[in-house]
C-alpha angles and dihedrals in degrees: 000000000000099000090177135080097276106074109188116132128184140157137224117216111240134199120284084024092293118140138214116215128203149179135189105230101187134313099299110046141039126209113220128190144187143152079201119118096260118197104217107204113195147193131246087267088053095250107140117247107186141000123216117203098170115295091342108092130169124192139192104262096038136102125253116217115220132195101224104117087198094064113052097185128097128221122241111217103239090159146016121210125178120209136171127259125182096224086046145074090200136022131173141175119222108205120196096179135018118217106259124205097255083065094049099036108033107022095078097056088076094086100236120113130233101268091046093053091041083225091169085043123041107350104106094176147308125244138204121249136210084255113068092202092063128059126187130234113211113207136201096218123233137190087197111117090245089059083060094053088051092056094052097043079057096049097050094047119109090232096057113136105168142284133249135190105201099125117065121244092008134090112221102202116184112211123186112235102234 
């Protein structure tokens, strides 16, 4: 499991002594394992909506729990993806946040490079402003000591706006576009 830069694995007991694992990948998705029998329910379009393990049940639209005590958000289940592993029956990503293109586009014209933006750790996803010479970073906050590194990478970079809490859980952080 967790073949991304955030390595933290856990597992939830299940009924009859099975066990769900899981990992979170990044900020934006979750990894999500079982050899449990798993009830897939799905929309008109095929997407899954929701997966049944028992009485354990997780939905598109709620909010997954997670036992990392360094990131004290939780993720809301915008997708469920299922994918194949060769240790497990069943295996799904839960995806809170899809890479938009001003991730993918803009994002590297700051002049920072991967690593330094934790872009497969923290980075959800960045946004347009009314300015269009101003992006915004959105953050997964962290309390973990390489959060903090981010933060001062960010502060000490030339295209350092300023950052705002108002979400919960969540850094806004507002970057110039050089």
């Amino acid at each position: 499991m967790a073949r991304e830069q955030v390595n933290n694995n856990f597992t939830i007991d299940l009924y009859g002594g099975n066990k769900l694992y899981y990992a979170l990948n990044n900020s934006r998705r979750i990894e999500i394992c079982t050899n449990a029998p798993i009830q897939e329910i799905t929309d008109n379009d095929n997407n899954i909506v929701e997966l049944n393990v028992g009485n354990f049940t997780l939905k598109l639209g709620e909010n997954f729990k997670h036992k990392l005590d360094t990131l004290p958000s939780t993720y809301c289940i915008q997708e469920i993806e299922k994918f194949n592993h060769k240790q497990f029956k069943f295996c799904y990503y839960l995806n809170s946040h899809r890479l938009n293109k001003t991730t993918e586009y803009l994002v590297p014209c700051l002049g920072l490079t991967r690593q330094q933006l934790c872009y497969d750790t923290f980075l959800v996803n960045a946004y347009l402003t009314e300015s269009p010479t101003q992006i915004i970073l959105l953050y997964r906050f962290s309390t973990s000591e390489s959060y903090g590194k981010l933060e001062e990478v960010l502060l000490k970079s030339s295209s350092f706006v300023k950052i705002q809490n108002s979400i919960p859980g969540f850094d806004v952080v507002v970057m110039n576009i050089p």
